[in-house]
C-alpha atoms as an extended CHARMM CRD file, in Angstrom:
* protein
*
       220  EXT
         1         1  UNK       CA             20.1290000000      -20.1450000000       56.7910000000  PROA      1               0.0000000000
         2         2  UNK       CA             16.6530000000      -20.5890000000       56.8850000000  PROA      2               0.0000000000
         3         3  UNK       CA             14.3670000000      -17.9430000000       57.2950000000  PROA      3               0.0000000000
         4         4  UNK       CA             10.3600000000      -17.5920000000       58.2620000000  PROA      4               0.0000000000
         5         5  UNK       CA              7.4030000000      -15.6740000000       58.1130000000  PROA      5               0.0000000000
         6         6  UNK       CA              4.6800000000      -15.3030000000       59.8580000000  PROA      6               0.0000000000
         7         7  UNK       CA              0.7440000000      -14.2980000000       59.0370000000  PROA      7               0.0000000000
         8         8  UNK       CA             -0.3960000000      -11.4300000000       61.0680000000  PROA      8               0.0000000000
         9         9  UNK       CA             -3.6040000000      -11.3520000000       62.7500000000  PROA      9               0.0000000000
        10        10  UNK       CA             -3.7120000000       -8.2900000000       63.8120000000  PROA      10              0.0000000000
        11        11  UNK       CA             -3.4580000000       -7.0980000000       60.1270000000  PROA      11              0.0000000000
        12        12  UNK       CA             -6.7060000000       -9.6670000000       59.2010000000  PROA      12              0.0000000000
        13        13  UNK       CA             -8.3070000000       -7.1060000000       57.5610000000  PROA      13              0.0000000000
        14        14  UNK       CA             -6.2810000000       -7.2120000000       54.6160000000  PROA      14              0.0000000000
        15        15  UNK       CA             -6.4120000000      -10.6520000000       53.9860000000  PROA      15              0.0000000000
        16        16  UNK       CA            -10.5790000000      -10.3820000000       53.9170000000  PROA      16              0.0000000000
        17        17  UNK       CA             -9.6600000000       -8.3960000000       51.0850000000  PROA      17              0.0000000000
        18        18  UNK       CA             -7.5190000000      -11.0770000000       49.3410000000  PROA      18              0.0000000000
        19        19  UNK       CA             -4.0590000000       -9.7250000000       50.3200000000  PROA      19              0.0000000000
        20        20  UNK       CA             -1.5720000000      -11.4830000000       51.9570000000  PROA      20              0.0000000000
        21        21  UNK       CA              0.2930000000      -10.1420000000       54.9260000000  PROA      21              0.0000000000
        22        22  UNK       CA              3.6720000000      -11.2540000000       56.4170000000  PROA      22              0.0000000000
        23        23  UNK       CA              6.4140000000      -10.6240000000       58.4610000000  PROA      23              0.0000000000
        24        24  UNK       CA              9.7510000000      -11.5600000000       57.7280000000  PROA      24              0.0000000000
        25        25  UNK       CA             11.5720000000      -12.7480000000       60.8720000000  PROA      25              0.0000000000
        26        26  UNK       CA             15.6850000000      -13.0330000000       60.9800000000  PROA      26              0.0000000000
        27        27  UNK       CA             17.1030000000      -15.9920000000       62.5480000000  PROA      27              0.0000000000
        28        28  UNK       CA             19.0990000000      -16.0840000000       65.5320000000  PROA      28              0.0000000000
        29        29  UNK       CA             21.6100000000      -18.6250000000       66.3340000000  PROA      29              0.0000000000
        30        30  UNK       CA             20.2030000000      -22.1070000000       68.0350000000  PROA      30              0.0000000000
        31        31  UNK       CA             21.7130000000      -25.3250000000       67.9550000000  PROA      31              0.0000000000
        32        32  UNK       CA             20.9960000000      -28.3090000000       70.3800000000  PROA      32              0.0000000000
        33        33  UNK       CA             24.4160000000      -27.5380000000       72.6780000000  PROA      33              0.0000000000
        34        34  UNK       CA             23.6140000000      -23.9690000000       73.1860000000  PROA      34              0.0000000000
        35        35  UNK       CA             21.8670000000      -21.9860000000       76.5410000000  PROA      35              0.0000000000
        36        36  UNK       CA             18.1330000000      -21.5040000000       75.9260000000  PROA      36              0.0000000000
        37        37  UNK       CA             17.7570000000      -18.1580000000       77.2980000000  PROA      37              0.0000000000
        38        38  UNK       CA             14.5880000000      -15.9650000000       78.0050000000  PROA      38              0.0000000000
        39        39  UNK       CA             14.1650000000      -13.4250000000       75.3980000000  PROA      39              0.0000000000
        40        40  UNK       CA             15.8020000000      -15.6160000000       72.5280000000  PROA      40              0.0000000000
        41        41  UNK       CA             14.0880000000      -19.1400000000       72.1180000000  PROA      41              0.0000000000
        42        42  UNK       CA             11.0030000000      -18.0900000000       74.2750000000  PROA      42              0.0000000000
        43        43  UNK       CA              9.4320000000      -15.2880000000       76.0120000000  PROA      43              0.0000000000
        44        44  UNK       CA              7.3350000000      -15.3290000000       79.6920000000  PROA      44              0.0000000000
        45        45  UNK       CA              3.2480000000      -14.4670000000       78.7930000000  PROA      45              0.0000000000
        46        46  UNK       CA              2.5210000000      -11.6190000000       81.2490000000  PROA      46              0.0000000000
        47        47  UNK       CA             -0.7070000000      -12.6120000000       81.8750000000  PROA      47              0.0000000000
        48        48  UNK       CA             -0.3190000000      -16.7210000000       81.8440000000  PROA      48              0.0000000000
        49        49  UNK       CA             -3.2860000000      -18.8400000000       80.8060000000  PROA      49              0.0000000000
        50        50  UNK       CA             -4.6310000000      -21.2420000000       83.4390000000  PROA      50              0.0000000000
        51        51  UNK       CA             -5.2520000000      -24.8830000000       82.4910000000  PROA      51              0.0000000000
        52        52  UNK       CA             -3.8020000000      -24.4400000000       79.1480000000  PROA      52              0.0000000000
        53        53  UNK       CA             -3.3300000000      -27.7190000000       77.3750000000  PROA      53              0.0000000000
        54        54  UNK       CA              0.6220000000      -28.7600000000       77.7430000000  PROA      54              0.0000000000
        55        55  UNK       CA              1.6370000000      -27.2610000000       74.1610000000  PROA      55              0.0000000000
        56        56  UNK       CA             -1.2610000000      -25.1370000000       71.5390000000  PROA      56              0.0000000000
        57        57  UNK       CA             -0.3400000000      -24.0870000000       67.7170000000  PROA      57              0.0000000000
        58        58  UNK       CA             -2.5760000000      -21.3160000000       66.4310000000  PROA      58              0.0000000000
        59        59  UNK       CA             -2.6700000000      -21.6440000000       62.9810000000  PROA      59              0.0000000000
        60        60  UNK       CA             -4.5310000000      -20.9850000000       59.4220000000  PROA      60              0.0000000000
        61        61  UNK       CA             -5.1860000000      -22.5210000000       56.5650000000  PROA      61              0.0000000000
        62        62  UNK       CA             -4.8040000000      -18.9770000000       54.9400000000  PROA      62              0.0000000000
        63        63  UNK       CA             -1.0970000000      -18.7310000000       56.4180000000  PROA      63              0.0000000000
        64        64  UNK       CA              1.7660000000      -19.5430000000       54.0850000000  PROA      64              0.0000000000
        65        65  UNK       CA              4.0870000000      -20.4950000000       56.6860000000  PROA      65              0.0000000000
        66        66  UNK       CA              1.3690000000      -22.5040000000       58.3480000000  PROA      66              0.0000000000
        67        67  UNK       CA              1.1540000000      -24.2500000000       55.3150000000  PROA      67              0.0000000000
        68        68  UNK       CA              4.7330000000      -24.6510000000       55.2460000000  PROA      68              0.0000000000
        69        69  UNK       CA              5.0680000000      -25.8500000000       58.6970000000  PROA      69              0.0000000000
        70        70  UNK       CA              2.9540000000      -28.9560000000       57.8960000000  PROA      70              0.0000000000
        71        71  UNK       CA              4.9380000000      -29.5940000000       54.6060000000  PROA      71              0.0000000000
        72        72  UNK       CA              8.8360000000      -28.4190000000       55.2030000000  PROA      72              0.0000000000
        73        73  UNK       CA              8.9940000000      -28.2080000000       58.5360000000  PROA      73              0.0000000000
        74        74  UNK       CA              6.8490000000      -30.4850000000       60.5920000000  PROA      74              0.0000000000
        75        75  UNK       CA              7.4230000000      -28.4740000000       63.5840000000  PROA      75              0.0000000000
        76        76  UNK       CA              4.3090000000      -30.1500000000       65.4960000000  PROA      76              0.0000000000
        77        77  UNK       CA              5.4040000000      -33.6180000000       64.3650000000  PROA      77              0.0000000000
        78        78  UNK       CA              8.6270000000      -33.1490000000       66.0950000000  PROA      78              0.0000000000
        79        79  UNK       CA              7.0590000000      -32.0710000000       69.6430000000  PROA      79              0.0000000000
        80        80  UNK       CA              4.5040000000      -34.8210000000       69.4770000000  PROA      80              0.0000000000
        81        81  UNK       CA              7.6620000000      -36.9540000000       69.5740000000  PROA      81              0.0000000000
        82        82  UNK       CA              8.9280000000      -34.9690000000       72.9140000000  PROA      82              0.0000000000
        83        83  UNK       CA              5.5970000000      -35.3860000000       74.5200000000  PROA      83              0.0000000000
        84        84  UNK       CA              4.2050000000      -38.1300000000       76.4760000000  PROA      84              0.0000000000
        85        85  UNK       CA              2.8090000000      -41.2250000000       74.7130000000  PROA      85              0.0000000000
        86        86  UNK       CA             -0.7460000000      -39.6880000000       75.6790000000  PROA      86              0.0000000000
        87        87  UNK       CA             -0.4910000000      -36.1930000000       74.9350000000  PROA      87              0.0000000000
        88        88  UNK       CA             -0.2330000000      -33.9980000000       71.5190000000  PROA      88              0.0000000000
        89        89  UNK       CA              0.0110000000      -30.7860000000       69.9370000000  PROA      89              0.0000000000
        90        90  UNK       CA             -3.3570000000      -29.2610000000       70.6740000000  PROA      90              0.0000000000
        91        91  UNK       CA             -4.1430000000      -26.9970000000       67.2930000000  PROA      91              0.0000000000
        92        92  UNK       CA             -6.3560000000      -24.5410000000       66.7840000000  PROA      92              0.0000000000
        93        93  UNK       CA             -7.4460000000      -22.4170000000       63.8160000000  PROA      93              0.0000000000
        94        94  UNK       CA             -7.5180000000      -18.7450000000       63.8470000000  PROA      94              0.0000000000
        95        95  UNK       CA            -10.6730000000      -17.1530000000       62.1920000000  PROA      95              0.0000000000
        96        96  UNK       CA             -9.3370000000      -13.8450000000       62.2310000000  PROA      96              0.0000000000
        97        97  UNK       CA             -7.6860000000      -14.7900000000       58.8090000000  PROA      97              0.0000000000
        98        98  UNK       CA             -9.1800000000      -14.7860000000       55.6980000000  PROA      98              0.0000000000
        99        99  UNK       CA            -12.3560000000      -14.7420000000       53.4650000000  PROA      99              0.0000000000
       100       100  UNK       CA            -13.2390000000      -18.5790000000       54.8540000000  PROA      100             0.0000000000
       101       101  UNK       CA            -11.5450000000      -18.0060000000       58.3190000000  PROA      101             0.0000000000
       102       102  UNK       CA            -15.0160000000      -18.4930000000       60.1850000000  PROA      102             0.0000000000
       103       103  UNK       CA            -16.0830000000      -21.2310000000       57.7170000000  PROA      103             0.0000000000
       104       104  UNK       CA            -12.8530000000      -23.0690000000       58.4500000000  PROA      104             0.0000000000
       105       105  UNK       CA            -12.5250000000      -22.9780000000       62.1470000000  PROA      105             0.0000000000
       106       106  UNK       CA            -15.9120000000      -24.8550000000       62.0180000000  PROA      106             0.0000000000
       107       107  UNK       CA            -14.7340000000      -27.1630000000       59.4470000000  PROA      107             0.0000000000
       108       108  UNK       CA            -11.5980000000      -27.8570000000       61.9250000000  PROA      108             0.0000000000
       109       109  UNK       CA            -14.1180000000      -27.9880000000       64.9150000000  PROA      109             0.0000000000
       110       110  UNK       CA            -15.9080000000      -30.6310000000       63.0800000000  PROA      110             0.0000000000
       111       111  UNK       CA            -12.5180000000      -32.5470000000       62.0630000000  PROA      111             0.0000000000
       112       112  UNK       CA            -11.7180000000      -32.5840000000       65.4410000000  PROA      112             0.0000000000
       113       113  UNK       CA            -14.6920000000      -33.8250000000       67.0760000000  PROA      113             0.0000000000
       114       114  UNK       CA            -15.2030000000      -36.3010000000       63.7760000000  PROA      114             0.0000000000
       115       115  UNK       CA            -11.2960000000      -37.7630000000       64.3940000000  PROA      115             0.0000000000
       116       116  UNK       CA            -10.3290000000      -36.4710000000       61.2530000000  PROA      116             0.0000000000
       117       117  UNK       CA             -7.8150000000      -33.8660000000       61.3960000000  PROA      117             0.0000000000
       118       118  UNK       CA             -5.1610000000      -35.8820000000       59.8970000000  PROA      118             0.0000000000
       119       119  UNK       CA             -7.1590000000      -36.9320000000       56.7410000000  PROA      119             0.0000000000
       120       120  UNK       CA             -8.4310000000      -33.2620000000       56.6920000000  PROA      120             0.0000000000
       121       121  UNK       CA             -5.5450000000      -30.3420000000       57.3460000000  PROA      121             0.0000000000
       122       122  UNK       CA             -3.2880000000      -31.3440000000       53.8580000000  PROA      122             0.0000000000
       123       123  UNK       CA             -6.3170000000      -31.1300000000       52.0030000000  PROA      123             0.0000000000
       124       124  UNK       CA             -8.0090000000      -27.8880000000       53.0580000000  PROA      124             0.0000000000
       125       125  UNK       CA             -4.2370000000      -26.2610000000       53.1880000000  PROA      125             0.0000000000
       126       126  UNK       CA             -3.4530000000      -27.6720000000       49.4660000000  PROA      126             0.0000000000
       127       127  UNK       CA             -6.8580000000      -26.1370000000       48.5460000000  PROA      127             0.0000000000
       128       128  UNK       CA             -6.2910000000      -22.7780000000       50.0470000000  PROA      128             0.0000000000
       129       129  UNK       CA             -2.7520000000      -22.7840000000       49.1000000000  PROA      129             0.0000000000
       130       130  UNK       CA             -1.5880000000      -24.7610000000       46.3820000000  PROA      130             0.0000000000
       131       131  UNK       CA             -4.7760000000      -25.1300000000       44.3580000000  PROA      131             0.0000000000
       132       132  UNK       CA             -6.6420000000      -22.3430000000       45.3120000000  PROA      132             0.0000000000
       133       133  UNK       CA             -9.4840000000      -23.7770000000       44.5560000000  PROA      133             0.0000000000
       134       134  UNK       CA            -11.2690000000      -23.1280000000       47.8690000000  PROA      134             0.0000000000
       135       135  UNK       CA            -13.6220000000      -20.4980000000       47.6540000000  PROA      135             0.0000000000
       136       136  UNK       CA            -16.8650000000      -21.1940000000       48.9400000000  PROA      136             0.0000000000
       137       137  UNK       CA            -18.2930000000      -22.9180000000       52.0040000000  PROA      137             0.0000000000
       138       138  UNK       CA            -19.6910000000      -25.5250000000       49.8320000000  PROA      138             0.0000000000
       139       139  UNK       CA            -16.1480000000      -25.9590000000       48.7930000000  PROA      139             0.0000000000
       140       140  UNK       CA            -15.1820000000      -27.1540000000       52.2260000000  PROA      140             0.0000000000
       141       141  UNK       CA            -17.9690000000      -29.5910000000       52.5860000000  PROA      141             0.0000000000
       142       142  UNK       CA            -16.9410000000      -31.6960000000       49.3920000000  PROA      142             0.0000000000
       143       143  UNK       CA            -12.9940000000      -31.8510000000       50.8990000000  PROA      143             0.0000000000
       144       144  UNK       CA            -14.8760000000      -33.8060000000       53.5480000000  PROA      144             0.0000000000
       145       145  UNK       CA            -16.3820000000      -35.9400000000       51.6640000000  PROA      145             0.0000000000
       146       146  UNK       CA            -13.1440000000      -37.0100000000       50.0710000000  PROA      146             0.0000000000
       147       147  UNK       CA            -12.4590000000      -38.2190000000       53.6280000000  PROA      147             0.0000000000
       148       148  UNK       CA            -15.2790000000      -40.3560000000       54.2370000000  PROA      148             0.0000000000
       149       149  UNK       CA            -17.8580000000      -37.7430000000       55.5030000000  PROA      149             0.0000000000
       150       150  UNK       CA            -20.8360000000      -37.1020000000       53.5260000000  PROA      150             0.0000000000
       151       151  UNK       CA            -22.8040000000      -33.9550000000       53.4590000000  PROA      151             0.0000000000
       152       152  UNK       CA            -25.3820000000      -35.0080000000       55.6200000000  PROA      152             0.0000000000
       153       153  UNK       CA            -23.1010000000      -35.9780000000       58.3530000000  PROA      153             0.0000000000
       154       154  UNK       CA            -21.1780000000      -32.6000000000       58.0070000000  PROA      154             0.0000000000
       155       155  UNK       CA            -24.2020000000      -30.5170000000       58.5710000000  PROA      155             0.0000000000
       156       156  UNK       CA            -25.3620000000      -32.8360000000       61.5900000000  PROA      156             0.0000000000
       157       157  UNK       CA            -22.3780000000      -31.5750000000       63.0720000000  PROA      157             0.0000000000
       158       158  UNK       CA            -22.1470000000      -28.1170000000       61.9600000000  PROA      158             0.0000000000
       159       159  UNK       CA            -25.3850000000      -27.8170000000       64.3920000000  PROA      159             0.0000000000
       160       160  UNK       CA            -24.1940000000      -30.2690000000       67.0890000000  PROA      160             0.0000000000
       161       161  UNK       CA            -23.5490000000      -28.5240000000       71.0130000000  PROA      161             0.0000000000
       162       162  UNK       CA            -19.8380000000      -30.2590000000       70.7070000000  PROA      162             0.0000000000
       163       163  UNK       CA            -18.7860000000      -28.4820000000       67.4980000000  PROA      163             0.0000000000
       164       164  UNK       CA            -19.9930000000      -25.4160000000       68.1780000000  PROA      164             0.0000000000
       165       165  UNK       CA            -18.0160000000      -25.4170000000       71.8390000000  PROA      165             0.0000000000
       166       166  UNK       CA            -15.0900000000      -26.4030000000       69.9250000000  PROA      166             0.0000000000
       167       167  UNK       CA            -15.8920000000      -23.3690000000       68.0340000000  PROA      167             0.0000000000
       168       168  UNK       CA            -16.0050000000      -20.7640000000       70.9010000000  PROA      168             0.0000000000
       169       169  UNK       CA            -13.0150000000      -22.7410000000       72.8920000000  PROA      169             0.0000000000
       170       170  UNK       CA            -10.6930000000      -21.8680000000       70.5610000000  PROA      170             0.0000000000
       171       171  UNK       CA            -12.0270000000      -18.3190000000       69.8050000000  PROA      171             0.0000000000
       172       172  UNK       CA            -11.7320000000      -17.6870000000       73.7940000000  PROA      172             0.0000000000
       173       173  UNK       CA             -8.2630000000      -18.9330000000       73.4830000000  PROA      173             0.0000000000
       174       174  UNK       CA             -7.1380000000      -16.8070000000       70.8080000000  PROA      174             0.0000000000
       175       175  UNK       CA             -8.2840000000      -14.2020000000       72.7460000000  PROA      175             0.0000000000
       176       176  UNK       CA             -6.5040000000      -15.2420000000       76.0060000000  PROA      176             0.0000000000
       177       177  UNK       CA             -2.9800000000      -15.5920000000       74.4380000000  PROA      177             0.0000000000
       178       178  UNK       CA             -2.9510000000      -12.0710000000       72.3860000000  PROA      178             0.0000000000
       179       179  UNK       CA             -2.4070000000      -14.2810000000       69.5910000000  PROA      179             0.0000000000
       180       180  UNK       CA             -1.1190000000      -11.4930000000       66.9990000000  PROA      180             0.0000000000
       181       181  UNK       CA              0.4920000000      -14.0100000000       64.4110000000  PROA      181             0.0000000000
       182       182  UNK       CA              0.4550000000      -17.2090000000       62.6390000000  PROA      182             0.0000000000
       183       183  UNK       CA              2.0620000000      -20.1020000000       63.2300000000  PROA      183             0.0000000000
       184       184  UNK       CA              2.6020000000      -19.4700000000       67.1200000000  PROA      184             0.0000000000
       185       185  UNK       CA              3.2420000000      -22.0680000000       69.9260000000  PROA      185             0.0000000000
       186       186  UNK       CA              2.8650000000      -21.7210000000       73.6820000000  PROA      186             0.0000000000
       187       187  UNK       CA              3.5530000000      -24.0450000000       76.1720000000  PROA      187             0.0000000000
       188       188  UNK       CA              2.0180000000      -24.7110000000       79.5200000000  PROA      188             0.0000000000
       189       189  UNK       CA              0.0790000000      -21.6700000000       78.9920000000  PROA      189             0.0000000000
       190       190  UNK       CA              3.3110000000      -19.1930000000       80.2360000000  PROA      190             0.0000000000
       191       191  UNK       CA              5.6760000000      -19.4510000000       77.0170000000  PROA      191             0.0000000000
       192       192  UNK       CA              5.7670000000      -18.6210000000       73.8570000000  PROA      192             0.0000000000
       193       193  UNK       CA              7.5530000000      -20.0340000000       71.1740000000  PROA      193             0.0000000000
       194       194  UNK       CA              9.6980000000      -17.4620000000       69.2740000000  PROA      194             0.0000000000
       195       195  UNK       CA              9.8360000000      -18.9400000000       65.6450000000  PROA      195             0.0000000000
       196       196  UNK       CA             12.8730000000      -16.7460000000       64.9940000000  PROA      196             0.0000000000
       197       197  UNK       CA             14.6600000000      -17.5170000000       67.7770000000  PROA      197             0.0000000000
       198       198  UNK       CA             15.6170000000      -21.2580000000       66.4160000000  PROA      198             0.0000000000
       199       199  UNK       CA             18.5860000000      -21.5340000000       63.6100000000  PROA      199             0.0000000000
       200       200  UNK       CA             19.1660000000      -24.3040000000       61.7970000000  PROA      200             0.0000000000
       201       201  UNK       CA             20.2860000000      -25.3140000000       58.3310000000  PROA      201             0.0000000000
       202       202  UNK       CA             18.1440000000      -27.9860000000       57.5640000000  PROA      202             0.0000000000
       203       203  UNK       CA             14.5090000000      -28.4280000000       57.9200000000  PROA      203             0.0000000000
       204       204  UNK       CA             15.1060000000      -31.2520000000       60.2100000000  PROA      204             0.0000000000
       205       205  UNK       CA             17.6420000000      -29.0550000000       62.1450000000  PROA      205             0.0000000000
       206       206  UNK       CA             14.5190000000      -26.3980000000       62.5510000000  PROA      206             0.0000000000
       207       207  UNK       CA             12.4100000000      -28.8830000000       63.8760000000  PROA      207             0.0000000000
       208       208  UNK       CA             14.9910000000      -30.7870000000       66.4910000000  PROA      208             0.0000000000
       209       209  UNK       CA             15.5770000000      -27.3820000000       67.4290000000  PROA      209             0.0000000000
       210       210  UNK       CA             12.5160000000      -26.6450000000       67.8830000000  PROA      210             0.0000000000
       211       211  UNK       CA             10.9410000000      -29.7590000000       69.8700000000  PROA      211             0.0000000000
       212       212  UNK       CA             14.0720000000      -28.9160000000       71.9990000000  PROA      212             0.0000000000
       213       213  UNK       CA             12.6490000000      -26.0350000000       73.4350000000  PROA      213             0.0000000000
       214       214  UNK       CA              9.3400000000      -27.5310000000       73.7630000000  PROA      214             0.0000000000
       215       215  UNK       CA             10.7950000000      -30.2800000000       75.9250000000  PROA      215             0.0000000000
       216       216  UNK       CA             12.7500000000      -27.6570000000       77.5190000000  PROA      216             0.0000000000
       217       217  UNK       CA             10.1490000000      -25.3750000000       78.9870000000  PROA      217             0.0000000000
       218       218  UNK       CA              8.3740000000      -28.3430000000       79.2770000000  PROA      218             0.0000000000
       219       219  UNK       CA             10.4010000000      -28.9440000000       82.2660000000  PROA      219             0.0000000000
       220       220  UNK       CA             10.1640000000      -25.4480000000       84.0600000000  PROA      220             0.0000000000
């Protein structure tokens, strides 16, 4: 069986203070024949979220199982797949979490606007991570420059209008999805993903499984 955890943001404090947080979630049965059911695969958002992009991941590069869900289980892969041709996964970073958190929401602001997520979220998640060699904001700015983006270029956009309304979009969002934990989908800005509520005994099981329900509520 495989099992997940999950980063808390509500408990961000402690991981200012360089201690890591998580949740342990069991795993209820899922496979691609059974009922999705309210309450198991996905819950209804009391308050929905108007003109919400079709599917959002809140994530950090300071969550384990974030890190895990780029690398084992390519969860947002998988609903990319589901989606139309013109559509993807819309991911933002959570600044809650972390000594860096601010510093790297800009940094993914700037990826974003710059077209370089892809060529920039292994990187800063190996560095946090694996490496652990991230520890300064200076840091960041030379993982860009691996990918093609010099200093100067970096700091033009740090100060750019764009980046810094990328910055505050996905701060407001945060805010208007209660997002209390990392990594957490929602779709159509009514449903939320529950991580635990998908089974599987393969990684590629989790992730079928997963884009599954995506496509599912997709449809509601």
């Amino acid at each position: 069986m495989i099992t997940h955890y999950a980063c808390s943001v509500k408990e961000s404090w402690i991981f200012k203070n360089g201690m890591s947080a998580l949740m342990l979630f069991a795993l209820f049965s899922f496979d691609a024949n059974s009922t999705i059911k309210e309450g198991e695969q996905y819950s209804v958002l009391q308050q929905p979220v108007a003109q919400a992009p079709d599917v959002i991941e809140f994530f950090s590069f300071y969550c384990g199982p974030c890190y895990q869900f780029t690398q084992r289980y390519p969860v947002s892969e998988g609903i990319n797949r589901v989606l139309p041709a013109d559509k993807m996964v819309t991911k933002y970073h959570v600044s809650a979490i972390g000594k860096l958190g601010n510093e790297l929401t800009e940094a993914w602001a700037i990826a974003m606007v710059m077209g370089k997520s892809d060529a920039i979220e292994k990187p800063l998640f190996e560095a946090v991570q694996k490496t652990k060699n991230l520890r300064k904001a200076s840091d960041i700015k030379a993982i860009f420059s691996h990918a093609g983006v010099t200093p100067a270029e970096y700091e033009s956009a740090q100060n750019s209008l764009v980046v810094k309304a990328l910055i505050a979009k996905q701060e407001a969002a945060l805010q208007q999805f209660s997002v209390s934990g990392t990594p957490s989908y929602y779709v159509n800005g009514r449903y939320k993903i529950n991580n635990s509520g998908i089974n599987a005994d393969t990684p590629e099981g989790y992730v079928t499984g997963f884009a599954g329900v995506v496509s599912y509520l997709l449809e509601l």
